[in-house]
C-alpha positions in Angstrom: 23.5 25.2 1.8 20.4 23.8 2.6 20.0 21.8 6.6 20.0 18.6 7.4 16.8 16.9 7.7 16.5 16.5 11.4 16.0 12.7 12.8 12.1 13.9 15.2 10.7 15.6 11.6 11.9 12.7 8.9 10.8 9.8 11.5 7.3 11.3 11.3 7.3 12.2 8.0 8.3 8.9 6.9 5.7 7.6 9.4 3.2 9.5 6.7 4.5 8.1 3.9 4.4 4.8 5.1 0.7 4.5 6.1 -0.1 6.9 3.5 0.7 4.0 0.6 0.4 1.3 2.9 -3.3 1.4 2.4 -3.1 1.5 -1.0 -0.5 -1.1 -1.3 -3.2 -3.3 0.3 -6.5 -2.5 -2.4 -4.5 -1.3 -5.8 -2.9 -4.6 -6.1 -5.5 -7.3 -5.0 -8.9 -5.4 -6.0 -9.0 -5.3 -9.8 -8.7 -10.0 -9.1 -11.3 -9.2 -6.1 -13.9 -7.5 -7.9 -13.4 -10.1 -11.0 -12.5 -13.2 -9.7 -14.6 -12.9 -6.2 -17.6 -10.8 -6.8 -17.4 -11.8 -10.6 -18.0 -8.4 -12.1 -16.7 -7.5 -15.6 -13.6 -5.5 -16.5 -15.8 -2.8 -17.4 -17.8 -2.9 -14.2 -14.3 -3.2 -12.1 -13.2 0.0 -14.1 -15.9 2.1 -13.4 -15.2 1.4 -9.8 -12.3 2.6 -10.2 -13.6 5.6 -12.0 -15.9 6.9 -9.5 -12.6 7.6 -7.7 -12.3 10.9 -9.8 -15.2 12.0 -7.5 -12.5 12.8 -4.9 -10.3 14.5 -7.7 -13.0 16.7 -9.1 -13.6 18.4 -5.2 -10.0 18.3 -4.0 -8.7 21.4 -5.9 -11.5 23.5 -5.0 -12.7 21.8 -1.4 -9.3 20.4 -0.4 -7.2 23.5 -1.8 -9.3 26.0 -0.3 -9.5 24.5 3.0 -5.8 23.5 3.7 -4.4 26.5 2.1 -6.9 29.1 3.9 -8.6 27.8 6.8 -7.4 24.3 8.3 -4.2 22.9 9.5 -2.9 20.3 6.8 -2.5 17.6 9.4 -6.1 18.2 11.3 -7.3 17.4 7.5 -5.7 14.5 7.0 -7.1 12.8 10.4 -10.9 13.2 9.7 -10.3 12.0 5.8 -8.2 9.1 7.0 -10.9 8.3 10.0 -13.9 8.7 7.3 -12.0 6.5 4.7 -11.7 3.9 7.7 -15.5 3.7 8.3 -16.5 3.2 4.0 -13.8 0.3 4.1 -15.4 -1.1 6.7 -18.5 -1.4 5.0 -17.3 -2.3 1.9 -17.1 -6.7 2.2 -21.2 -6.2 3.3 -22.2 -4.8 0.2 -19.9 -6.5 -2.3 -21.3 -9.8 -1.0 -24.9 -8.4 -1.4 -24.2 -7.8 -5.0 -22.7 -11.0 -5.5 -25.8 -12.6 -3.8 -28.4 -10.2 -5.8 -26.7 -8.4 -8.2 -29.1 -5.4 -7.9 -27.0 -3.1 -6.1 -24.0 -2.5 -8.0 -25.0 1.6 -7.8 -24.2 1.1 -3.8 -21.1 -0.1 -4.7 -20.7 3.1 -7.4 -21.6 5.1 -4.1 -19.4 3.6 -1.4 -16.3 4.1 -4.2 -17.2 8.0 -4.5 -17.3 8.8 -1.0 -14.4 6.6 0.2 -12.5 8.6 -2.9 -13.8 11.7 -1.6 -12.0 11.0 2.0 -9.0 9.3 1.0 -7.8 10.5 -2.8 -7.3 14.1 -1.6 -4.9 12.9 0.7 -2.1 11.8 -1.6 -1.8 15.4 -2.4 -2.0 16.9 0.9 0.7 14.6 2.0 3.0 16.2 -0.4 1.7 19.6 0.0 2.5 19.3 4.0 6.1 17.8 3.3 7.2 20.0 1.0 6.2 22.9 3.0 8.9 21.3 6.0 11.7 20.4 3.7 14.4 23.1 3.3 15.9 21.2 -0.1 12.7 19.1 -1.9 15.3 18.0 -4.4 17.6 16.0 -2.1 15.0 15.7 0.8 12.0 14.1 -0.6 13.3 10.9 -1.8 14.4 9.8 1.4 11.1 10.6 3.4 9.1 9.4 0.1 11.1 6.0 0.4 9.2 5.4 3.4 5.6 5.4 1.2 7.4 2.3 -1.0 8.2 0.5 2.1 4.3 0.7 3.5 3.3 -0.5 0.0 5.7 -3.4 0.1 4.9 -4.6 3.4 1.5 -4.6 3.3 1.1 -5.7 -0.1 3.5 -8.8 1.3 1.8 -9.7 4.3 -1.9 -9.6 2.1 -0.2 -12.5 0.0 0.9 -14.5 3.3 -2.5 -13.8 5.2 -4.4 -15.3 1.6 -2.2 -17.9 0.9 -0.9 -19.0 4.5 -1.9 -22.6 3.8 0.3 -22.6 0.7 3.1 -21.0 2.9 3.3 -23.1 5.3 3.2 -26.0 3.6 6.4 -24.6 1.7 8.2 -23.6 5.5 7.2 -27.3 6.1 9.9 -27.8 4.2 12.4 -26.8 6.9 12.1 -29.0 10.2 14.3 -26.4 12.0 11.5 -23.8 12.1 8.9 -25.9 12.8 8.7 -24.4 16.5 8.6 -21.3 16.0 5.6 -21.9 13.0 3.8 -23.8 15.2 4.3 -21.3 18.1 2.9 -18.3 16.0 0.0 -20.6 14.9 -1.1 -21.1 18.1 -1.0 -17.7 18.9 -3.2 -16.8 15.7 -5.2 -19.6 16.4 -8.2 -17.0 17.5 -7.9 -15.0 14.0 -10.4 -16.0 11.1 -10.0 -18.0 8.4 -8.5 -15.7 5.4 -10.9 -14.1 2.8 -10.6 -12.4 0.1 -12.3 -9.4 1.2 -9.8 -8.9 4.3 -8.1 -6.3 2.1 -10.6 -3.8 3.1 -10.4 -4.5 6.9 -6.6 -4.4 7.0 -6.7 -1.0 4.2 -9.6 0.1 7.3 -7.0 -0.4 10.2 -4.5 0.8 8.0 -6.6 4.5 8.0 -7.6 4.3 11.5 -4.2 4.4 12.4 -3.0 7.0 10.4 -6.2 9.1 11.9 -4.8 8.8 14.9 -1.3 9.5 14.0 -1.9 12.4 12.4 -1.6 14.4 15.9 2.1 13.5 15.9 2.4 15.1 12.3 4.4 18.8 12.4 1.7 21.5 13.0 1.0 22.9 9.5 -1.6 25.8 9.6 -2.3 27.8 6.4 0.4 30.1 5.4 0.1 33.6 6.7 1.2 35.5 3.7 -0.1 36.4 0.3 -3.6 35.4 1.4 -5.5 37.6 -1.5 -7.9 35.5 -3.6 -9.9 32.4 -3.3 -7.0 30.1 -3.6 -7.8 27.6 -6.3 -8.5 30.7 -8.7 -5.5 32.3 -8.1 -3.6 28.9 -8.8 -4.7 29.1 -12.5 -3.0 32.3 -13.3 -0.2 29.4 -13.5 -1.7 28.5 -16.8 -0.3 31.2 -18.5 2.6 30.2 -19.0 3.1 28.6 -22.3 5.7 25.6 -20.5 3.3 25.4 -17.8 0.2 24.2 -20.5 2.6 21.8 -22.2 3.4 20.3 -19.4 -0.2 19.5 -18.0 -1.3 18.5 -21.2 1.6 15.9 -21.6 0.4 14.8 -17.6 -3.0 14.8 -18.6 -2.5 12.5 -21.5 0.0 9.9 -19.9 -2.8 10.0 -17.0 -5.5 8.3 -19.9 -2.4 5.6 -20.6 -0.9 4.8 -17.0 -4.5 3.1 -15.2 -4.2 -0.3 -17.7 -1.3 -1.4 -15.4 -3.6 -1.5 -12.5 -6.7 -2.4 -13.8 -5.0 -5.3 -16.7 -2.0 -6.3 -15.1 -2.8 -7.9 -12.0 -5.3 -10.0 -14.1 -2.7 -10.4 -17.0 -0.7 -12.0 -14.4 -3.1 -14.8 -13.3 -3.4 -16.1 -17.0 0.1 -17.5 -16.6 0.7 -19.8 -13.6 0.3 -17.3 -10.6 -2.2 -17.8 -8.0 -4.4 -14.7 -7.4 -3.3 -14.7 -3.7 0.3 -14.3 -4.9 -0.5 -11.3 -7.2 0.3 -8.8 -4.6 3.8 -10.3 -3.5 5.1 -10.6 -7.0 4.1 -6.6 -7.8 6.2 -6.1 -5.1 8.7 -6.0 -8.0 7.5 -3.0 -9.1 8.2 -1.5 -5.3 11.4 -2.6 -4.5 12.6 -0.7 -7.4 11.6 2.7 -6.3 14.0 2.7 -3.7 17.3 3.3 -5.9 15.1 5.3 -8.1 13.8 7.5 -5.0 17.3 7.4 -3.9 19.2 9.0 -7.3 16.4 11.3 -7.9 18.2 14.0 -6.3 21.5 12.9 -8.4 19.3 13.4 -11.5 17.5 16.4 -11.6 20.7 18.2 -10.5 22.9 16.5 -13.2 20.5 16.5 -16.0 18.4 18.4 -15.1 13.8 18.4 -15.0 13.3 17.8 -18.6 15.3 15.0 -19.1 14.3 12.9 -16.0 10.6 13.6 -16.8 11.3 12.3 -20.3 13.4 9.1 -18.8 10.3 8.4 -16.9 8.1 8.5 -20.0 10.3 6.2 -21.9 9.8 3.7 -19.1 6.3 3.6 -19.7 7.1 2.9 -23.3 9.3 0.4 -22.6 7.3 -1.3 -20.1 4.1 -1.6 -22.2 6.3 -2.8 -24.9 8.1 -5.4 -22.9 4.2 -6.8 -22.2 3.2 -6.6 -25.4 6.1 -8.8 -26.8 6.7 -10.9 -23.7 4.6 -13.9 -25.0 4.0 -15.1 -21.8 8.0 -15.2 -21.2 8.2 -14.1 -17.0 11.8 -12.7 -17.7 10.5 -10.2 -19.7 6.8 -9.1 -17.5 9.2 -9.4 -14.4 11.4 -6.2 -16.1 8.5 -4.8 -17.1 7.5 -4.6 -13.3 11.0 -3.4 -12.0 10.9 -0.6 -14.2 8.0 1.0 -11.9 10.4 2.9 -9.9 11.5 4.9 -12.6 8.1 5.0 -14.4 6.5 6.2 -10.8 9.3 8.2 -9.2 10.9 10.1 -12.5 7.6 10.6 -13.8 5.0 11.0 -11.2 7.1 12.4 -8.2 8.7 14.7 -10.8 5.4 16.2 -11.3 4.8 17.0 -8.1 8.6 18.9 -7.5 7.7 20.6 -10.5 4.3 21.9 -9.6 5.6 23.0 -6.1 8.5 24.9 -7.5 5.9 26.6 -10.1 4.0 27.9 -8.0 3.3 30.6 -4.8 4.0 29.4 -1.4 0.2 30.0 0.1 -1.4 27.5 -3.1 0.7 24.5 -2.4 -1.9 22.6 -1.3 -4.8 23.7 -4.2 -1.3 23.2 -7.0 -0.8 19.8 -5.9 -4.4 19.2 -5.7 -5.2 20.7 -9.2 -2.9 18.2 -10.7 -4.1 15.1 -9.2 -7.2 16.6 -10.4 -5.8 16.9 -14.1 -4.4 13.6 -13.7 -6.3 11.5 -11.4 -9.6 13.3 -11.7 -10.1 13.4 -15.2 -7.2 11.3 -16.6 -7.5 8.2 -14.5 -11.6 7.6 -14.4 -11.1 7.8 -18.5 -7.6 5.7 -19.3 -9.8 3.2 -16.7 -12.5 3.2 -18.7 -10.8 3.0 -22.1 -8.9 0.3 -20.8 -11.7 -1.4 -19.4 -13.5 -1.3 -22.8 -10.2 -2.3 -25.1 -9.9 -5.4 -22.7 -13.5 -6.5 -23.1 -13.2 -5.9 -26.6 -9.7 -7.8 -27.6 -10.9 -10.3 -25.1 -7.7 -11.5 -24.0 -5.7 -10.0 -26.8 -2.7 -8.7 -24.3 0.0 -8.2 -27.2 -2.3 -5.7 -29.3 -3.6 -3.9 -25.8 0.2 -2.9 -24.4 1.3 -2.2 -28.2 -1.3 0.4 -28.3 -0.2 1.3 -24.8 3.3 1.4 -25.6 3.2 3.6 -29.1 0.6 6.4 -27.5 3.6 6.4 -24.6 6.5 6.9 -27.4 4.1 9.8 -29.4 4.1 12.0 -26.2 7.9 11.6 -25.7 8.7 12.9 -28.6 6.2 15.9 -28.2 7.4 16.8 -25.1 11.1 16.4 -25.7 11.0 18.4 -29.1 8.0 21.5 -27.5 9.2 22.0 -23.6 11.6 24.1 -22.3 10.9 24.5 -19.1 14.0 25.0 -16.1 16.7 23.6 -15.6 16.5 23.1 -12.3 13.1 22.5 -9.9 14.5 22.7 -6.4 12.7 25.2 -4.0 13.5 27.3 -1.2 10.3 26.9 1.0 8.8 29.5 3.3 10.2 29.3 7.0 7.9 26.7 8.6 5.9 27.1 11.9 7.9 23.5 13.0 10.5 24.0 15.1 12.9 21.5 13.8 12.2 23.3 10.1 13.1 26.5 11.3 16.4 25.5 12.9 17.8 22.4 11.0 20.5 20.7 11.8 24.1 21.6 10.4 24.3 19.6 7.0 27.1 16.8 7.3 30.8 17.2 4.8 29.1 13.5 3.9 26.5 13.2 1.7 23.3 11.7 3.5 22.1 8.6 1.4 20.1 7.0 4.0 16.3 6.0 2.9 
């Protein structure tokens, strides 16, 4: 029976989590309306921002993989990427406004996206590479350190909307004449901040990363693993693709990977063409957040009832419902707003799935280069060209929403039936990790008769 997840590891790997997605709770919901709305550059232009992100991707299996399964502790890694990441964001506002003023350097912006993808991107896998490696049972484990990266999305992705749109909210808590003390009290205590701007996602995604630098000396010590050390380690990860399950299964991730980038490049814009404020965008995506957390929660439930291949095709049929929900919606809110709350399954049956699968595939010493390898398949290579496809559909139906997510939704449907009739694959996907070099890994706590369903 697999131990408890002791109270000192899980705070700090929920720490991870939390700053991990904060900062990209704070720029993947606001940026696609910055870069359009603020700087006033096309879809096209905002995707291939976002495509220069696969910069990251394309070194992370190789650079990344290499150095955090041979040479470099996991958590020393993460610090000087997170500290890098800090300094691009910072310079960011400076040469958006340059552009906007100009519009001659848009190539500096191209640049500024690769190398702040270079420093952060990685990271997303190397977080899940370190806390698999100090969980005893991924399946029931993860979820409830993972909820933790949900809850950094939410709150910063909340408190971006109230720092835009304070005016508008206090106006609305004018409302109440009982709080009017304690409003006025914290106003006069933020009476030294600046006004709001748009571009203060970058400095609060920049503190964001400097904190989670600095954490990252509080993470459990998580040195390359001593044993089966032959081979450069990214080569010896593709011996995986032999295996004829293995191939299906990056293919299928591949493919959904070209599909899943028009909900964050279209859908925050899709959102303003109703009666949303852009400020507001962020806070009602939050939708989309608060339901990973019963979806993080019965993950565990799943898999062991019903095993990989049916969650993993649950979580593709949420992305087929979703885009059809959009595409037939006709501007209807009760339908977009289910379409957002089905993100927890879309994210966590699909895209955490993934990840329990690719661990469980593979040897203990390629952890890292594995996880990296498919973010590269997926993020790398996938994302930059579902961005740019969907970047170049929306210029070209100009507006036409119901024909873009009905393209969406029937390429979502064709893969579900090909993976559901073609894979095999195991039943089960949980793990029994190496012993750990962190203390509280090595002797876990006696499991409880009670089943832990704590976040």
């Amino acid at each position: 029976m697999a131990g408890r997840l002791g109270f000192h590891l899980r705070w700090r790997l929920s720490v991870l989590w939390a700053l991990e997605w904060g900062i990209s709770g704070t720029l993947l919901t606001y940026l696609p309306i910055y870069w359009k709305q603020t700087i006033q550059l096309s879809t096209s232009q905002t995707a291939s921002l976002f495509a220069v992100a696969a910069v990251g991707l394309w070194v992370a299996p190789f650079l990344v993989g290499q150095v955090a399964d041979r040479w470099l502790a996991s958590e020393k890694y993460l610090a000087v990427s997170h500290f890098i990441g800090g300094l691009t964001l910072v310079g960011f506002p400076h040469a958006a406004e340059t552009y906007k003023q100009t519009g001659d350097n848009f190539v500096t912006l191209l640049v500024m996206s690769g190398i702040y993808s270079v420093a952060y991107i990685p990271t997303w896998a190397l977080a899940s590479s370190l806390t698999f490696r100090h969980l005893t049972d991924p399946d029931a484990q993860f979820g409830k350190v993972r909820v933790w990266g949900t809850v950094g999305w939410m709150s910063t992705g909340l408190f971006l909307s109230l720092w835009l749109m304070q005016d508008e909210f206090g106006s609305w808590l004018s409302q109440f004449p009982e709080l009017d003390a304690p409003r006025s009290a914290i106003a006069a205590a933020c009476d030294w901040l600046p006004a709001p701007q748009p571009s203060d996602c970058f400095s609060i995604a920049a503190m964001l990363s400097f904190a989670l630098s600095s954490f990252c000396i509080f993470l459990p010590h998580t040195p390359p693993e001593r044993t089966q050390r032959e081979g450069i380690a990214p080569l010896e990860m593709l011996k995986m693709f032999r295996s004829r399950d293995f191939r299906l299964f990056m293919g299928i991730s591949f493919l959904m990977a070209l599909l899943i980038p028009m909900y964050n490049l279209v859908v925050p814009v899709f959102l303003t063409t109703g009666d949303i404020e852009d400020g507001w965008v962020p806070a009602v995506m939050l939708i989309g957040q608060i339901s990973e957390f019963p979806a993080l929660l019965l993950l565990g439930l799943f898999l062991k009832r019903l095993g990989m291949k049916i969650t993993f095709s649950v979580g593709i049929g949420a992305w087929f419902l979703r885009y059809g929900l959009f595409s037939i919606s006709g501007g209807a809110y009760s339908l977009i707003l289910v379409g957002l709350a089905l993100h927890g399954i879309c994210h966590v049956f699909m895209i955490i799935v993934a990840q329990l699968y690719i661990d469980s595939q593979c040897r203990h010493d390629l952890r890292a280069s594995a996880q990296n390898f498919l973010a590269f398949v997926t993020l790398g290579i996938g994302m930059p060209l579902g961005l740019l496809l969907a970047g170049k559909l929306d210029d070209g139906f100009d507006g036409n929403y119901p024909l873009l997510f009905a393209i969406a939704a029937a390429s979502c449907l064709v893969l579900l039936v090909v993976f559901w009739k073609r894979f095999e694959g195991p039943k089960t996907i949980a793990v029994a990790p190496p012993p750990s070099s962190d203390p509280e890994t090595q002797n876990p706590e006696p499991e409880s008769p009670e089943t832990d369903a704590s976040p």
